[in-house]
C-alpha positions, 0 to 999 in steps of 0.5 A: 500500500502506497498510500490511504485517504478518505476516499481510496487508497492506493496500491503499487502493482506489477503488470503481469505482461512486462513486470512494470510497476503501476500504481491501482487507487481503488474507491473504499468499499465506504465511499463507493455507496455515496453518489458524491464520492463514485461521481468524484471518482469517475471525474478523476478518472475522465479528467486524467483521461484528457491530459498527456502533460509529462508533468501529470500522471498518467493514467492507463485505464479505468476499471468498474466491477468486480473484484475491485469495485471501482479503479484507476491504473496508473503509472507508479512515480517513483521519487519523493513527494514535494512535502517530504523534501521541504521538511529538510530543504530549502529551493534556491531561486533558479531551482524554485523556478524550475519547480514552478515551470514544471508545475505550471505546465501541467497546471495549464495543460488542465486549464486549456481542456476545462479542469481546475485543481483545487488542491495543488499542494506540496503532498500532491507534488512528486519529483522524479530524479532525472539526469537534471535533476528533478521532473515535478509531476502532479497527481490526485485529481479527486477534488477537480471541477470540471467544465466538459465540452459543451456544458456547463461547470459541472460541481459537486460542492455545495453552496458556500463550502470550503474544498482544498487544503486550507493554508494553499487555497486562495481567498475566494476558494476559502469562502466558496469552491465553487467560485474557483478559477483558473487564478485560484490554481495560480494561488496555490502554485504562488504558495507553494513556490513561496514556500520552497524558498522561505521554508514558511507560509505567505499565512502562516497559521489557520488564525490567519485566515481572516488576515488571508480575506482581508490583507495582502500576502506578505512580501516575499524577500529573497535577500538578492538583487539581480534580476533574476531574483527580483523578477522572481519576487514581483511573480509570485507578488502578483499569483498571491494578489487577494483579489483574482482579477489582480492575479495572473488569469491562468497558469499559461501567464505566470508560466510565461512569465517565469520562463522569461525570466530564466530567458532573460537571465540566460 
């Protein structure tokens, strides 16, 4: 077992075929008798199904019946979760760059086909060991909204309630998840970034989250004076602006943005 949450739990398996390992999260024999929590399972699986980022894990096929009940088949990441790494460590500006490049990515490959994350954090991130260094991928798609072709917003989240991971969320998605927008995942994407340099929040505690409605993120400092570093610092200002229409409209923006300071720089 990988890993067990409140709606599945996560195996690692072998193909029978060429021994290569994938990863089986399976729907909890409890959840599976709520209409919610199967709903949110299938749109897991219809969002996966749509994207083919290197920077979003990928999914082989869904599988409904007997003996496993409901199923997703994944590939297996092996590498370390975002959160282990930042209990130890802290990102130099050009590797925070990096990470948020290769966040980014996915992120905007999930906007352009109608899919808002709602929980991009440090336990949804993994980075696998390349010859670079690292490739962050995301993954755990449960509490997605999605907007299918042709259709409307389609939500599972009730009037005025509060979906995600408090201290990554942004203001608007504490008050109502079904307000989010392509700029509440930018948010969580600042955060996070904010975080791989300083080691600590934009808000630090849930007795901020008054201060997170009303008042601007702290600054962030990073000590330097370059280019580089400035430019760096403005970006995630501006993915952590309160209000999201002061943000950057989507992760496609902020992705451009970060790749031309790398650009500038060079």
């Amino acid at each position: 077992m990988l890993g067990s949450g409140a709606f599945g739990v996560v195996w690692l398996a072998r193909r029978n075929d060429n021994g290569a390992r994938v990863a089986i999260k399976v729907l909890h024999p409890e959840a599976a008798v709520s209409r919610e929590s199967v709903e949110r399972f299938r749109r897991e699986a219809w969002a996966l199904s749509r994207l083919q980022s290197p920077h979003i894990a990928r999914m082989f096929e869904f599988l409904t019946g007997p003996p496993f009940g409901m199923a997703l088949v994944m590939e297996y990441i092996d590498g370390e979760l975002l959160s282990d790494l930042f209990k130890r460590a802290r990102f130099s500006i050009e590797d925070a760059i990096g990470l948020g490049v290769g966040v980014l990515s996915g992120v905007a490959e999930m906007q352009s086909v109608g899919i808002i994350h709602r929980d991009i954090k440090p336990e949804n991130v993994i980075l696998r060991p390349n010859p670079n260094g690292w490739h962050a991928v995301i993954f755990d798609f449960n509490l997605s909204r999605v907007k299918k072709p042709g259709s409307k917003t389609s939500s599972l989240t009730s009037m005025h309630a509060a979906i995600g991971t408090v201290p990554y969320m942004a203001p608007e998605q504490l008050l109502d998840a079904r307000r989010v927008t392509e700029s509440s995942d930018v948010y969580s994407v600042g955060t996070i970034l904010y975080r791989a340099v300083t080691g600590a929040l934009p808000f630090d505690t849930r007795e901020s989250l008054r201060e997170k409605l009303q008042q601007e993120a702290r600054p962030l400092t990073t000590g330097r004076d370059d280019t580089l570093a400035k430019g760096f610092e403005r970006a995630i200002a501006k993915s952590l602006r309160r209000r999201p229409s002061e943000r950057y409209g989507n992760a496609q923006q902020m992705l451009d943005e970060l790749t031309g300071l790398v650009a500038g720089a060079s």
